[in-house]
N, C-alpha and C positions, 0 to 999 in steps of 0.2 A: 311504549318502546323503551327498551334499559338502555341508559347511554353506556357510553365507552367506558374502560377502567381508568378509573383516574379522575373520574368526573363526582366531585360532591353531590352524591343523590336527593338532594331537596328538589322536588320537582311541583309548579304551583300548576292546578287542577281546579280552573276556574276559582281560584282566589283562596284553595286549600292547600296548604303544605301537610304533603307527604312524608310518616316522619316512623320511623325503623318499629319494630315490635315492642322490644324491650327499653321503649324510650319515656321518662317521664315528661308530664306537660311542661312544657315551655312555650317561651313568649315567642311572637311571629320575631320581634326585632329580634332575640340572641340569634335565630340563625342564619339571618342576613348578611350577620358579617360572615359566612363560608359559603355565601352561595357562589357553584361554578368556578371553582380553581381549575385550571389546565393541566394536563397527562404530566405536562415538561417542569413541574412544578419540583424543586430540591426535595431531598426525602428525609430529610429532617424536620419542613414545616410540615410535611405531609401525617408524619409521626405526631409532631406534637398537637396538628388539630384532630386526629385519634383519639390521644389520649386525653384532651380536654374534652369531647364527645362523647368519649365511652363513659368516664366519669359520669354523664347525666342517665346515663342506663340500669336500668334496676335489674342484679347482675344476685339477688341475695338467694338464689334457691341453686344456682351455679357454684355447687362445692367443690372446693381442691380436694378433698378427701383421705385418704393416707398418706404419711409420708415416711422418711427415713429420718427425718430430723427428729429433736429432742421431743416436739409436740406428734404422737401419733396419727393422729386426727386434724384436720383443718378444717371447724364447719363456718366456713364462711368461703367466697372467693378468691383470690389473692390477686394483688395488684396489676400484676398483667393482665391480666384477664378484662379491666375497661378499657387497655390498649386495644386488645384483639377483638373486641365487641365492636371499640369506634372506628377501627381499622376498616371491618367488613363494612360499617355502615356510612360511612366518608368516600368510598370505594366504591360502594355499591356493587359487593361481591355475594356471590352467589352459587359458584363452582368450587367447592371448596373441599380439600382432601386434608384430614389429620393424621400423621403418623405416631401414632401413641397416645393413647385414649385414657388410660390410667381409669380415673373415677366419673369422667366427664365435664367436666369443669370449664375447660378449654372450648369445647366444642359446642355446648349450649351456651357459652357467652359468645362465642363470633354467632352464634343463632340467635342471642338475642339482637345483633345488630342488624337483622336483617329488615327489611321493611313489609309490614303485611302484605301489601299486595305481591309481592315475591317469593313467598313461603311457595305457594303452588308449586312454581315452575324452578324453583332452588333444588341444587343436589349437592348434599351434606354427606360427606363420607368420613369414616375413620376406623381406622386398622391398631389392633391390639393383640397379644396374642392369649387374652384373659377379660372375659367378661365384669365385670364391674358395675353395680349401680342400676338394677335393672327395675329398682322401682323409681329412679330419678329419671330415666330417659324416658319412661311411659308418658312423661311431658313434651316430649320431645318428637313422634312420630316420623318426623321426617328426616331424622338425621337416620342416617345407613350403616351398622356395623358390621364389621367384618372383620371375622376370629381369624388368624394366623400371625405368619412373621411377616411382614412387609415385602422380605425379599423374595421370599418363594414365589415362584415361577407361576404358579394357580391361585396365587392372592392374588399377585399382580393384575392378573386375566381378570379378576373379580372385579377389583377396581374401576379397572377400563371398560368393562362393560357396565358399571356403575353412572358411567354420564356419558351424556351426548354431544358434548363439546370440548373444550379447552378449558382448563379449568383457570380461575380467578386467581386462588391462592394454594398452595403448600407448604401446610405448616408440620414442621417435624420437632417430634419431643421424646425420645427414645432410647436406644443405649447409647452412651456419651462417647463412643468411639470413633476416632477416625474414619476408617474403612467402613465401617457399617451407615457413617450419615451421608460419607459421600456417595457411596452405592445409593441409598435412597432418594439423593439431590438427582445423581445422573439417571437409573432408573426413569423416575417419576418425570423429570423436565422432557426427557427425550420422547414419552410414552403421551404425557397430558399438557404441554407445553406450558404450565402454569403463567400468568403475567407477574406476580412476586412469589418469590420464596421469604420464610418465617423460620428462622433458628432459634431455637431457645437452648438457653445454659452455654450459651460460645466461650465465657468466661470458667468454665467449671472444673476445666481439666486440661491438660496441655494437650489430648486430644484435639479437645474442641477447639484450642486457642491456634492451634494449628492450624485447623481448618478454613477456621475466619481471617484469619490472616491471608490464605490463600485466595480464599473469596473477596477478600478488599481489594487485592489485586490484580487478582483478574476482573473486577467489576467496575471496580474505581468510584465512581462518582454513583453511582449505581448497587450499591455497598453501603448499607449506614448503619452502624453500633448503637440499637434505640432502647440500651442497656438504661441510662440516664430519666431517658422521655419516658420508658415503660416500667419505672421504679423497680430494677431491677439490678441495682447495680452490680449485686455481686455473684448470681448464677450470669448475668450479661441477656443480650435480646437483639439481635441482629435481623435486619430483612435488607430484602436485595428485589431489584428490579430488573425485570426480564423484559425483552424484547422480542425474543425468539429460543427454542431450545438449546441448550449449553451442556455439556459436561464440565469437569472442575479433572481435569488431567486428562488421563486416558479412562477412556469408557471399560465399565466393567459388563462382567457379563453374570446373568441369573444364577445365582447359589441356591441351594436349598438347605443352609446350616441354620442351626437350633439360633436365633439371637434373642436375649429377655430385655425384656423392656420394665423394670424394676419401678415402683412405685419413688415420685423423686420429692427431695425436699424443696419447701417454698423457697 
């Protein structure tokens, strides 16, 4: 039986711990000290035992891939990326929706957090409006992709009928605009009730800074900047806890405008 979200997934199986896919060997004592934290727990230690966890994840075949910065190419990971590994697997998430898929990076390292016995009944989705990387995901089977714009009115559909439940996490990584992330926040929360939302680049543009601001706000305590924890300081990394579905102002309603989702710098 999967506990609740929020629950440190180490679970002992007649004297075995249980321990994520993409996890290197470790000693039974390191992970004693995280067993069983509570839902109610601040989300800043929750962050930081993330990204101490992900770190032990072998995260090295999960490339960033193109970018717009000065290095074309990134063949390695990049630092968030043990965040959002140790995130799913501290979490023990499993319903998981990416909005912007780029080269795949993101998405096979929150699958590397996942715990074997999990992979089964896990639903991995992520929306691009460009294929990418289609001999790196042949590792990957079970994550879901799905070609358009997030917003469109028959992506959406796609999605939804992609899982069977409420989804764990939503993470969005896509055009850095105002109007188009908050569409995707309220969209998506209202549609899959996600239990966190995942921002990346909230630092990157007075769009985004906008945004999070607004989201600090309205969330308060519920709201943490894991720009710092997720080495990230200067695109920024913000997530947010959910309780129930939210919009972020007034609700919008389905567009079907052209939006790109441009390849981003580390």
């Amino acid at each position: 039986m999967t506990p609740p979200r929020g629950v440190f997934p180490l679970i002992y199986t007649r004297g075995v711990i249980l321990k994520p896919e993409g996890l290197k060997d470790l000693t039974r004592s390191y992970w004693l000290k995280f067993l069983m934290k509570p839902y109610s727990q601040h989300l800043k230690e929750i962050c930081e035992q993330a990204m101490e966890a992900g770190k032990q994840i072998n995260l090295s075949d999960c490339l960033y891939g193109e970018t717009t910065g000065s290095c074309s190419f990134i063949n390695r990971p990049t630092n968030y990326y043990f965040f959002l590994s140790g995130f799913a697997m501290t979490q023990r998430l499993t319903h998981i929706l990416e909005i912007g898929t780029n080269y795949g990076g993101s998405i096979m390292s929150i699958s590397k957090g996942l715990h074997e016995d999990d992979i089964a009944c896990s639903q991995l989705v992520t929306v691009d409006i460009v294929r990418k990387n289609e001999t790196g995901f042949k590792k990957y089977p079970h994550i879901n992709r799905i070609q358009g714009d997030s917003l469109d009115e028959e992506v959406v559909k796609k999605v939804m009928a992609s899982f069977d439940r409420d989804i764990d996490l939503l993470y969005i990584d896509s055009l850095h605009e105002y109007e188009h992330t908050k569409e995707n926040i309220n969209i998506y929360t209202d549609k899959l009730n996600p239990g966190y939302v995942v921002l990346d680049d909230i630092r990157q543009c007075d769009d985004m800074k906008k945004l999070w601001n607004e989201l600090e706000e309205k969330f308060g305590d519920n709201a943490f900047d894991a720009s710092d924890v997720s080495m990230r300081k200067g695109a920024g990394f913000g997530i947010i806890r959910l309780s129930k579905p939210a919009t972020i102002g007034k609700k919008l309603t389905f567009t079907a405008k052209k939006s790109l989702h441009p390849p981003l710098s580390a």
